[in-house]
C-alpha positions in Angstrom: -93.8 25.8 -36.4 -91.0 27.4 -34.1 -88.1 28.8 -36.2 -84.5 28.6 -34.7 -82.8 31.6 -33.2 -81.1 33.7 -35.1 -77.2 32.6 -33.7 -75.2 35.3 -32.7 -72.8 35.7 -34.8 -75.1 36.8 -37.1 -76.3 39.8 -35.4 -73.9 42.8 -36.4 -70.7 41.1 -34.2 -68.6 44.1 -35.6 -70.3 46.9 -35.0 -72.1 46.2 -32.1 -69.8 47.5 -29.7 -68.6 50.7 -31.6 -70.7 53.2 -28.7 -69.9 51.0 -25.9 -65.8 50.6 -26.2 -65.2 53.7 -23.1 -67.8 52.0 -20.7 -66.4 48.1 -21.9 -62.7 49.4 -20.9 -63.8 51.1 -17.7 -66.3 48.8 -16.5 -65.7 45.0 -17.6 -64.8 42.6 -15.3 -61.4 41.1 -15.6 -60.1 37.2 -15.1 -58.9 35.5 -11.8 -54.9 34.7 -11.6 -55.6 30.5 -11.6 -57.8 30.6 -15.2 -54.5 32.5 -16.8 -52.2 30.2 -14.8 -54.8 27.2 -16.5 -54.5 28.7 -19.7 -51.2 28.7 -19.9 -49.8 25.3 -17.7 -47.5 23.0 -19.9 -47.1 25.5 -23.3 -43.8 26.4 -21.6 -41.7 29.4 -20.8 -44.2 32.5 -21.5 -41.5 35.1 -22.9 -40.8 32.5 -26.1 -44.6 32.3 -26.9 -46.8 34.2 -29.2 -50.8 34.5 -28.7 -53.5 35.7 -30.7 -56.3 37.1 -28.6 -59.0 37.3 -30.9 -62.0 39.4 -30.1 -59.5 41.5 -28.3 -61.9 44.5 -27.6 -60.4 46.8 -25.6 -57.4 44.2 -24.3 -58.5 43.7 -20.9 -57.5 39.6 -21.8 -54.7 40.5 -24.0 -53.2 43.0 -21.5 -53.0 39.5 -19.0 -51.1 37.5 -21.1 -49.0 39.8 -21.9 -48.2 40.9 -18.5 -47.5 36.9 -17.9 -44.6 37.7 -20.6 -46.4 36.2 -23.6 -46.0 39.0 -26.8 -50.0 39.0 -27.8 -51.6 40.4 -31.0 -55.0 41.5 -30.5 -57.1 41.0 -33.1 -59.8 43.4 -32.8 -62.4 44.2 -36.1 -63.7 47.4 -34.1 -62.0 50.6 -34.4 -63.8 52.2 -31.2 -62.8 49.2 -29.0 -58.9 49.2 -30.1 -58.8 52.9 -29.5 -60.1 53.0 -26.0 -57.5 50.3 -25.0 -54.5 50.8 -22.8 -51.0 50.2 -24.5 -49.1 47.6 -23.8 -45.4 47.2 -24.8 -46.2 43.4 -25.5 -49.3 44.0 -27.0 -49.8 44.7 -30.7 -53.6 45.4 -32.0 -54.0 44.1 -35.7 -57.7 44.8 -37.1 -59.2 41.3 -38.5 -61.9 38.8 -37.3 -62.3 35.2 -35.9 -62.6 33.9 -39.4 -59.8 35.9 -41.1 -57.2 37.0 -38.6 -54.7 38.0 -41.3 -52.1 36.5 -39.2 -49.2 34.1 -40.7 -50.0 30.2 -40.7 -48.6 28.2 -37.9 -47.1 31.1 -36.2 -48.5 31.3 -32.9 -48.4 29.2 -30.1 -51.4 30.2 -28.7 -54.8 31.4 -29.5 -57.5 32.7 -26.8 -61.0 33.8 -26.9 -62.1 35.9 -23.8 -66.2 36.8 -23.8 -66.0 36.4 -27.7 -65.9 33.1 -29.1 -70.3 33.3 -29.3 -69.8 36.1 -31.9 -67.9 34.1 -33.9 -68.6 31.3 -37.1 -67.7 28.8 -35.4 -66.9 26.2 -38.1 -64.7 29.1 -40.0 -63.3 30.2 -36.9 -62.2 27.0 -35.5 -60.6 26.9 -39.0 -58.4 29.4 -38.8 -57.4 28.9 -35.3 -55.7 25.6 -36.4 -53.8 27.5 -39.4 -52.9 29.9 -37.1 -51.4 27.7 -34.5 -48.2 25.7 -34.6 -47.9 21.9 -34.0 -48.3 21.9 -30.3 -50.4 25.1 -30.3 -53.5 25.5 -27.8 -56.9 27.2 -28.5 -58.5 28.4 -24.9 -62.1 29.3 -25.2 -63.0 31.5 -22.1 -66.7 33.2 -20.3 -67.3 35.0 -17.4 -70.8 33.8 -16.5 -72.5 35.6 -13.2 -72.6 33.0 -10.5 -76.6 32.4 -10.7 -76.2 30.9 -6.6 -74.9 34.4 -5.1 -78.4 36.0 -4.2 -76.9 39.6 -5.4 -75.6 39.0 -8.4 -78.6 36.4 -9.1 -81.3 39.7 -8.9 -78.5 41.5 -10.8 -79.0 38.8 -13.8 -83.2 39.1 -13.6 -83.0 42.6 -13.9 -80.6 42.3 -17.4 -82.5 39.5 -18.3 -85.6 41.5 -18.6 -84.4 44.8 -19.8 -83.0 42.8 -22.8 -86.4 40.9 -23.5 -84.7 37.2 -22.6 -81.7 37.9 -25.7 -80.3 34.9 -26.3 -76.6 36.0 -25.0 -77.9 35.9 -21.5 -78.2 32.0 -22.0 -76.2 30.5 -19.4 -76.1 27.2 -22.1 -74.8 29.4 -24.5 -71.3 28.4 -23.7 -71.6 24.8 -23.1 -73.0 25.0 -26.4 -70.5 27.0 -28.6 -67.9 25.0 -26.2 -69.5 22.0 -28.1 -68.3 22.7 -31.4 -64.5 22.4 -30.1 -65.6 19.6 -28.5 -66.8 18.0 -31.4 -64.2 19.4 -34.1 -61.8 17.0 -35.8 -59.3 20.1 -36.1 -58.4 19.9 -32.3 -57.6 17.1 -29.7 -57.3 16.7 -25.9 -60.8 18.9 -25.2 -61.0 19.4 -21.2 -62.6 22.7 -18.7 -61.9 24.1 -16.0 -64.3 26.4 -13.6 -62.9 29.4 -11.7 -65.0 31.6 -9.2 -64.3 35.0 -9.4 -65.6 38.2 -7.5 -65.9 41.5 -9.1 -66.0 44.4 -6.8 -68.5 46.8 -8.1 -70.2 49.9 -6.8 -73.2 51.7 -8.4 -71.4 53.5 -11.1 -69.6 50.4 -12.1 -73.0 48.4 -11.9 -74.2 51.2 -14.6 -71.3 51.2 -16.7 -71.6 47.2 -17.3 -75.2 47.8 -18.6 -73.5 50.7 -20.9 -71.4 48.4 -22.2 -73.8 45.4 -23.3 -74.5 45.4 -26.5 -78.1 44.0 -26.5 -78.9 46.5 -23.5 -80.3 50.3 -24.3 -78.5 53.6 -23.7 -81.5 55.6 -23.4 -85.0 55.2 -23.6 -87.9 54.0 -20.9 -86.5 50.7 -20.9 -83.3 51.9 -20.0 -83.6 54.7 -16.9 -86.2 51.8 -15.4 -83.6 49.8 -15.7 -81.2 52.2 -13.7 -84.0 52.7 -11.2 -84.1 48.9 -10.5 -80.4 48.6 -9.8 -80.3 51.8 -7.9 -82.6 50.3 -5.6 -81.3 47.0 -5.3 -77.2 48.5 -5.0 -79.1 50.7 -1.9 -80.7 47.6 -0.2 -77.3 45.2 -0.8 -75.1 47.8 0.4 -76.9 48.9 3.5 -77.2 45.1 4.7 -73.4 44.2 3.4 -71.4 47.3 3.1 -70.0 46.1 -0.3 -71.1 44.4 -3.2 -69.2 41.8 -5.6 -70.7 40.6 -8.7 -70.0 36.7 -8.7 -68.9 35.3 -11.4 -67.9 31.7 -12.7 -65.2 31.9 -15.4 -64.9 28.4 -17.5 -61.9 27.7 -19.6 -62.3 25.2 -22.4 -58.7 24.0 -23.4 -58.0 21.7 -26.7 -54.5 21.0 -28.7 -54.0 21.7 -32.5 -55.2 18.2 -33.9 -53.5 16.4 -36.9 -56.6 16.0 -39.0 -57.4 18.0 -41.7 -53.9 19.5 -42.5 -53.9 22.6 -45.3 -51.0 23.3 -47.7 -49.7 26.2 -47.6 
């Protein structure tokens, strides 16, 4: 009888990162221009609304918004990952998790979740989103995914993809199917996506840093320098027949309203 995977928000979601936050600042990809501009359409002038960016890490996503005019908090349960983050005058770090923010009810106008939302309970979560958000709030679920159709970035993926024995966060369905549960939640209304392409400039330290900073990946170990070896040689062969490399990536935004079902008192 096969047993179901283990879901991965039950795999150490607050810890996991707490020897990878100066590689995840220095070496993470960041968003294109059109999936903030998506995020943010219609919600109306950005200085006169809050967001919560939850999952924050090391702000790379609350850093955006807040550079759009928005004042952010950035919820972030990992004390590594908030430290190696830049300031930001209009960005305030807050410790607390998907489930319990620790933020005041119906207070924010919007809430994001940039590379995190598979980490999180989703049924708790999406609970607290709607508390957290006022009437005409919006929760934006948002991935990077690596573009499987760009040949580089393609071998790129196999070479992960074995190093971390097949883990289930290198599921390309993994978003369509935590997306599913907004989809399908009573608690939120008007569910729509947009996709985004968007090319990540990378050379062969930065190629090494974003395996440092994957959680699921080793630092050290056989596993790890073949690893190195194997990207080595494919960053030598791509950037002797190209001159530069870009890691290809297909960002998908997942937009819903605050519904009007199941209200709370507060």
């Amino acid at each position: 009888m096969q047993t179901e995977p283990t879901p991965l928000h039950a795999m150490n979601p607050l810890c996991r990162f707490s020897d990878r936050a100066e590689d995840y600042a220095k070496y993470r990809p960041s968003y294109p221009t059109e999936a903030i501009t998506a995020v943010l359409s219609g919600l109306g002038e950005p200085a006169h609304l809050t967001a919560a960016d939850i999952g924050a890490g090391t702000g790379i996503s609350a850093r955006l918004l807040a550079d759009r005019g928005l004042h952010v908090w950035a919820i972030e349960p990992n004390a590594a990952m908030q430290q190696a983050a830049l300031s930001h005058p209009r960005v305030t770090f807050q410790a607390g998790t998907a489930e319990e923010t620790g933020l005041a009810a119906e207070a924010i106008d919007l809430v994001t979740c940039f590379q995190s939302f598979h980490w999180f309970e989703p049924s708790k979560s999406l609970t607290e989103f709607r508390r957290l958000l006022r009437t005409s709030g919006r929760l934006a679920l948002i991935w990077n995914d690596r573009d499987q159709n760009d040949p580089f970035t393609a071998q790129y993926t196999q070479l992960i993809r074995v190093a971390s024995d097949q883990h289930p966060a290198e599921s390309c369905h993994i978003r369509t199917m935590e997306a599913q549960s907004l989809a399908s939640s009573s608690l939120f209304q008007n569910f729509r996506h947009h996709k985004f392409t968007y090319r990540h400039p990378v050379d062969l330290q930065a190629l090494i840093g974003r395996v440092r900073s994957t959680s699921y990946l080793p630092q050290t170990g056989a596993i790890y320098e073949q690893l190195v070896a194997d990207i080595t040689q494919l960053y030598e062969q791509w950037i002797q027949e190209t001159g530069a490399i870009d890691l290809v990536h297909r960002t998908i935004v997942f937009l819903a309203e605050r519904g009007e079902e199941g209200g709370f008192e507060f």
